[in-house]
C-alpha angles and dihedrals in degrees: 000000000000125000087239092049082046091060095044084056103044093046088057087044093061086036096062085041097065097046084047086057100036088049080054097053097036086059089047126039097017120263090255086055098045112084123191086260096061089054084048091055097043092059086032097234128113132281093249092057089058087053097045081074108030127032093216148339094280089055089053086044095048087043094049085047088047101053090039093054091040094056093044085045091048090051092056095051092056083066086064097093082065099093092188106093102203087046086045086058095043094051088050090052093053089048086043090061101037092046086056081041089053103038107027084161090056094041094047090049082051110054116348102050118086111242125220106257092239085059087053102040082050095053091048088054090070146013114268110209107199100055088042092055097045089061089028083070094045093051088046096055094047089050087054090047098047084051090054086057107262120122095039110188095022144125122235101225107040097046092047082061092046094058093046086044087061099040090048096052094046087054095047104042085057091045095055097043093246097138094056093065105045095069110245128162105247114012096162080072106029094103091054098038090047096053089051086058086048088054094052089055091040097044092053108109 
């Protein structure tokens, strides 16, 4: 390996760290709370390190957003070899959940923790492309289903959004330990038993 090729690699390296402890802190301490000295004290290095790489905390925050959305993303396209549409959205569903299951702390940074204003005015400004695909896959596959005949009588969008609206609070509501305190019978299973209710609404044509 070359000393240029080392330096490439360490500087992802340090790079990776920092998100690793900023997704750490975020979690936390709250995005608002966490400061970049914080991140700085967490990898034991200097402030000016952390800025060597990010300008700032929202660019830590948008890149965080941005590696989260592209795994789950890359994960759904690996569903595009299944031809049939309604299997296709049942098997999303299934690698929507285990991804929350796998990565609570991701899960939580993408869709439960409150962002600074300035994070989410900056992400109106312009299109951002990561968080638009992900959804952009799962409309997709609920247009091919309703044209193989399933959702009769129902909108694209909307539904679209129904269906992320169950899956995500599935997912939240186990992440943050809400259904152990609620007394139900078997909570160990409730995720999994609750989503194959969800099918027997979803595979009704």
């Amino acid at each position: 390996m070359s000393s240029a090729e080392r330096k490439a690699r360490e500087k992802e390296e340090l790079k990776a760290l920092i998100l690793k402890a900023s997704m750490k802190l975020f979690v936390e301490k709250g995005i608002e709370q966490t400061t970049i000295r914080n991140i700085a004290d967490a990898i034991d290095y200097s402030i000016g390190t952390v800025y060597v790489y990010f300008k700032d905390k929202n660019a830590i925050l948008h890149a965080l957003h941005t590696q989260c959305f592209t795994e789950l993303a890359g994960q759904f396209r690996v569903l595009y070899t299944v031809k049939d549409p309604m299997e296709r959205l049942k098997a999303m569903g299934k690698v929507y959940i285990q991804y929350a299951m796998d990565n609570p702390d991701k899960y939580d940074l993408m869709f439960n923790l409150k962002e600074p204003m300035e994070f989410l005015n900056d992400i109106q400004a312009k299109e951002w492309d990561e968080g638009a695909a992900t959804f952009d896959v799962l409309r997709t596959t609920v247009q091919e289903c309703i044209g193989a005949g399933y959702f009769k009588g129902h909108n694209l969008e909307p539904l679209s959004f129904l269906i992320w609206s169950c899956m995500h609070g599935i997912c939240s509501l186990e992440i943050r330990a809400r259904t152990k305190g609620v007394l139900l019978k078997n909570p160990d299973t409730i995720v999994s038993d609750a989503y194959n209710e969800f099918l027997k609404f979803i595979e009704k044509k």
